[in-house]
N, C-alpha and C positions, 0 to 999 in steps of 0.2 A: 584567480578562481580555484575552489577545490570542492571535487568531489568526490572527497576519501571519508568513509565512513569506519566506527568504529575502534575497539579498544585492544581486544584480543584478535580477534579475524581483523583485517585491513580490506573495505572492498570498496573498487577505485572506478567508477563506471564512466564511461569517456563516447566522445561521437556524437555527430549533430542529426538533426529531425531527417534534414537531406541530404546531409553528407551520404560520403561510397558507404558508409556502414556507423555502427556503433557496438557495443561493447562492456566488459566489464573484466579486471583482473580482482581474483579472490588472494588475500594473501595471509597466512598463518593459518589455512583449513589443515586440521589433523589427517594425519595418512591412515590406509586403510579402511576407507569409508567407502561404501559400496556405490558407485555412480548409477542410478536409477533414472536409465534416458527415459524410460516409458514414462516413469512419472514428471521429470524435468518437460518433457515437451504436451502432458497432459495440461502440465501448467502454464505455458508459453500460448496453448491454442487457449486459455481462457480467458486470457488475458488479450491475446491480440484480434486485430481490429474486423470488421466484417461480420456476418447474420443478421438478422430484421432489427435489432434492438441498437446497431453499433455506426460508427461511421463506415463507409463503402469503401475504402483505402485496404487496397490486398496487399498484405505481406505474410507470408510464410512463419518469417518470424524462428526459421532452425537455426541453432546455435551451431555454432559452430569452434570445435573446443581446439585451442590451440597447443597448452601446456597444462601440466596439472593434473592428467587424467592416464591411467596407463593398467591395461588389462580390469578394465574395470571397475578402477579402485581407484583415489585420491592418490599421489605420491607425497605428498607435503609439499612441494616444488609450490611454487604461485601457479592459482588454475587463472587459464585466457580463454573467452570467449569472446566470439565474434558475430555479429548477426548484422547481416548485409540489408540494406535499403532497396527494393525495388519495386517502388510505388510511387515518387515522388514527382509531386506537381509545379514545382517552384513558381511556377507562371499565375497562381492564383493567390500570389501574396506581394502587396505592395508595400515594398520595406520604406517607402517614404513618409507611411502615415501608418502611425504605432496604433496597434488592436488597442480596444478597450481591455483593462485588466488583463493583459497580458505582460512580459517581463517585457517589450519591446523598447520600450520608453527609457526604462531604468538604464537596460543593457546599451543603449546606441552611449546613451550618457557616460556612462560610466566607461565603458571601451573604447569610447573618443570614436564612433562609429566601425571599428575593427570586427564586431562578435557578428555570426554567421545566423540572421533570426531566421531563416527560409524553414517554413514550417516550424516557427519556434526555437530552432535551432539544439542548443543545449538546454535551453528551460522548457522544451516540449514533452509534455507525458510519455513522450516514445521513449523517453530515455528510460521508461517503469520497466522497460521490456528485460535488460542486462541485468536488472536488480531483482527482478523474477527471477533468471536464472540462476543467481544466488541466492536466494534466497529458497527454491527447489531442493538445491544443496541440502541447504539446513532442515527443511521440511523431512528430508529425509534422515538426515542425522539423529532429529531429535525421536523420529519415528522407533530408531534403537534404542533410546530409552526410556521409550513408553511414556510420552510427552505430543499429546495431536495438538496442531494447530489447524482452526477454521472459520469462517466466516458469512456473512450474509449481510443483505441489505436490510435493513430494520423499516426505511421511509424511502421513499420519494419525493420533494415537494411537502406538501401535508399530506401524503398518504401515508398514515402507517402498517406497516405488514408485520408484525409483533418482535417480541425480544428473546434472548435468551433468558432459559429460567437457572439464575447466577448460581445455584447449589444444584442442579442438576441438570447442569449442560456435558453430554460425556462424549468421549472419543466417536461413539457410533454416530449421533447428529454430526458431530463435527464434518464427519469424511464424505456423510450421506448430501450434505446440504453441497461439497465440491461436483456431484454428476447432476447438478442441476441446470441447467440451461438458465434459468432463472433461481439464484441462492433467496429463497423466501419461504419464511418459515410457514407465512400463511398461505397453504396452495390456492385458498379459493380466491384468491387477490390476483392473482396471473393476469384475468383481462382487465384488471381496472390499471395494472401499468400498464400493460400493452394498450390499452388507449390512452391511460395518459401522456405515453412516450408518440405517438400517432399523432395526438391533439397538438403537442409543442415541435413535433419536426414538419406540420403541415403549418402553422405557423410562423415556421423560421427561428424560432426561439430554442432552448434548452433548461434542466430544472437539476436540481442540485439533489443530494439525498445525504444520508446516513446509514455506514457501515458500522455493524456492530460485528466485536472477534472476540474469541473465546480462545486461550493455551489452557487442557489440561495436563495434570497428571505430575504438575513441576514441583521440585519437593520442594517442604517448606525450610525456609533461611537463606534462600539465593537473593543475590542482588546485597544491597548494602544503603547506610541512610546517605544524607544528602546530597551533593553529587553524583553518590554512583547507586541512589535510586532506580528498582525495574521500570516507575515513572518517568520517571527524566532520562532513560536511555531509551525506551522504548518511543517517548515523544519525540526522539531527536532525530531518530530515523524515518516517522513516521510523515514528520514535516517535511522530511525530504523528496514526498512524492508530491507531485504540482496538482494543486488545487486543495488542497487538505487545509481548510482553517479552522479547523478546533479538534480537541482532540480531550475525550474525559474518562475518568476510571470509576468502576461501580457505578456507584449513584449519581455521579460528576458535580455537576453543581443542584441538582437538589437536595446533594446531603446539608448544604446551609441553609434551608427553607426549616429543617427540621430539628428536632433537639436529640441530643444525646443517647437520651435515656432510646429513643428512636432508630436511628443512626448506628452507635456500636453493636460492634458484631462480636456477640459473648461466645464464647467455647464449652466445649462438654466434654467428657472421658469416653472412647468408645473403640473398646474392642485394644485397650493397654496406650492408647493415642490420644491427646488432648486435639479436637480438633475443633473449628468455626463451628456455629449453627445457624452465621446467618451470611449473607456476602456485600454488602452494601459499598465495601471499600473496594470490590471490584477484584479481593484476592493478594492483594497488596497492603502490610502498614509498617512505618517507619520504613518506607523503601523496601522490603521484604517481604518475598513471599509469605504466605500463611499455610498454603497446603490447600487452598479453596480455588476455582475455578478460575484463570487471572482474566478482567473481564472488562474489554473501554470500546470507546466506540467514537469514533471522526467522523468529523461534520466537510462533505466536500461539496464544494461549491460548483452551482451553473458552469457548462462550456464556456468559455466568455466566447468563444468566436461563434458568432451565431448571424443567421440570415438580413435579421431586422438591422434597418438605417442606425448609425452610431455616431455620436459625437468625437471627433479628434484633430488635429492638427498638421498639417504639413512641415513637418521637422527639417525642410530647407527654406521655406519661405513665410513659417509662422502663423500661416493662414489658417483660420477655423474651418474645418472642411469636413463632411457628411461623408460615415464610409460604411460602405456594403464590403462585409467580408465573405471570397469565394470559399473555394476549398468542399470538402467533407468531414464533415466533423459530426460531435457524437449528439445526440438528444439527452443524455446522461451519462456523464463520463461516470457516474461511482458505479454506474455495474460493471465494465471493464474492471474498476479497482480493485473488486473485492480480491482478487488474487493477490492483487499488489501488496493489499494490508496484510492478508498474511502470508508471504513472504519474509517483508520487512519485519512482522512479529517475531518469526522464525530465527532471523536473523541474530535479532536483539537479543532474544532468549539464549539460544546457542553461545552467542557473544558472552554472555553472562555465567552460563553454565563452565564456561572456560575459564573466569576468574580464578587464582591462588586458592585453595584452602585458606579460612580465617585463623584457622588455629591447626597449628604442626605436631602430628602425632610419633 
């Protein structure tokens, strides 16, 4: 198993749902980078779990920083963080009959029954908690040089609460939409999730949604074409958060509904600067930035663990067997995410920012 992420930064997040704690070691962060606890734990309470919209599982959720960090500042050493479990219910999970769509199945299989699923174990969302705090890091790093990353919920289900506008989404939305209680861009939608999210948790059920994230300010020629694509790095982290199954840039895949003459995003001269006029590719082409807003947005899927009767199996005796799963869990895990995406945006980006020069002057 591994959960080491990354090219230039190394970040290696480790610890299970219910284990004594979990964690994350950052490794190759630059020294002298100013450690911003206020905003690191800004972002830890966004993310973690509790208020009317979330699962009822209390965790604190303070990091706790081992190495790495000294008078305030990064040393270059590997930073360690530690964030301890103390919420956990193990008694409301029966590791003998695998959740629906969760990793349960795969992982007994595959680890010859050894891997720790209580509360998910390692493939549980909690582990988004350690990769937030790396990725706060980054949020902050890149804050130096004048590069914001931000986020919001675009849908719910089939509600949609609108998009960003891809040429003129800028640093002040960005940071404005993070003190929201709810990240949505249309205020007057507030109570149709708050009843939507009411209607599916009085139900037993849960409903999946769509986060849309925005990096401004990134200069253009970062990144690189195929492999080391801001596409194909930026997806590869982003898949690494549980529950994310799609993930598209600009226009995603409506840009092939459309024709070219449609679709390309032409340029103009303004003010000694060739730059876009229009953003459809999301900010992105040949792997490379353009100088335009970088702009995708992931599709994450229902809770699986949820109230209603399920079909599965008894994984010692074979038997088709009807499971109620206990627990607390979310009504919609993608508003928790939205931190989560950008984080790991952050990450990527920064990641990339640290790439060699192309050309040596």
């Amino acid at each position: 198993m591994s959960s080491v992420w990354g090219k230039n930064i190394k970040v290696s997040v480790f610890g299970e749902s219910h284990g004594n704690g979990i964690g994350v070691v950052i490794d190759g962060f630059p020294a002298g980078l100013a450690y911003n606890e206020e905003e690191i734990l800004a972002y830890m309470k966004r993310r973690a779990p509790g208020g009317r919209f979330a699962t009822k599982r209390s965790e604190p959720d303070i990091p706790r920083v081992l190495s790495g960090i000294f008078g305030g500042y990064t040393t270059g050493a590997p930073i360690c963080a530690v964030i301890e479990n103390t919420s956990q219910r193990s008694s409301d999970y029966d590791l003998t009959v695998p959740r629906p769509s969760h990793a349960d199945l795969p992982a007994v299989l595959k680890y010859s029954g050894f891997a720790d699923l209580r509360g998910g174990g390692h493939y549980s969302g909690r582990l988004t908690a350690p990769l937030v705090f790396a990725g706060a890091l980054a949020v902050t790093a890149l804050k130096n040089k004048g590069i914001h990353v931000g986020a919001h919920l675009s849908s719910v289900g089939d509600d949609d609460y609108g998009c960003f506008d891809p040429m003129k989404v800028d640093a002040e939305l960005l940071e404005r939409m993070k003190e929201k209680e709810l990240p949505i861009i249309d205020t007057g939608a507030w109570e149709r999730f708050a009843d939507k999210i009411e209607t599916v948790r009085k139900d037993g059920d849960s409903v999946g949604g769509i986060i849309e994230c925005a990096v401004v300010g990134v200069p253009v020629g970062e990144g690189g074409h195929m492999f080391e694509s801001v596409e194909g790095r930026l997806a590869s982290i982003l898949f690494g958060i549980s529950g994310i199954k799609g993930v598209e840039f600009g226009r995603g895949f409506d840009i092939s509904r459309g024709l070219g003459s449609e679709m390309n995003d032409g340029y103009a001269s303004c003010e000694d600067r060739i730059v876009p006029i229009s953003n459809n590719c999301g900010g992105i082409a040949g792997g490379m930035t353009t100088g335009a807003p970088i702009v995708f947005r992931v599709a994450m899927k229902p809770t699986p663990s949820i109230a209603k009767e399920q079909d599965s199996v008894n994984i010692h005796t074979g038997e088709n067997v009807k499971l109620n799963i206990g627990g607390r869990h979310d009504p919609c895990i993608a508003l928790r995410a939205v931190p989560v995406v950008e984080c790991a945006a952050a990450l990527a980006i920064f990641d990339i920012l640290l790439d060699p020069p192309a050309v040596i002057e």
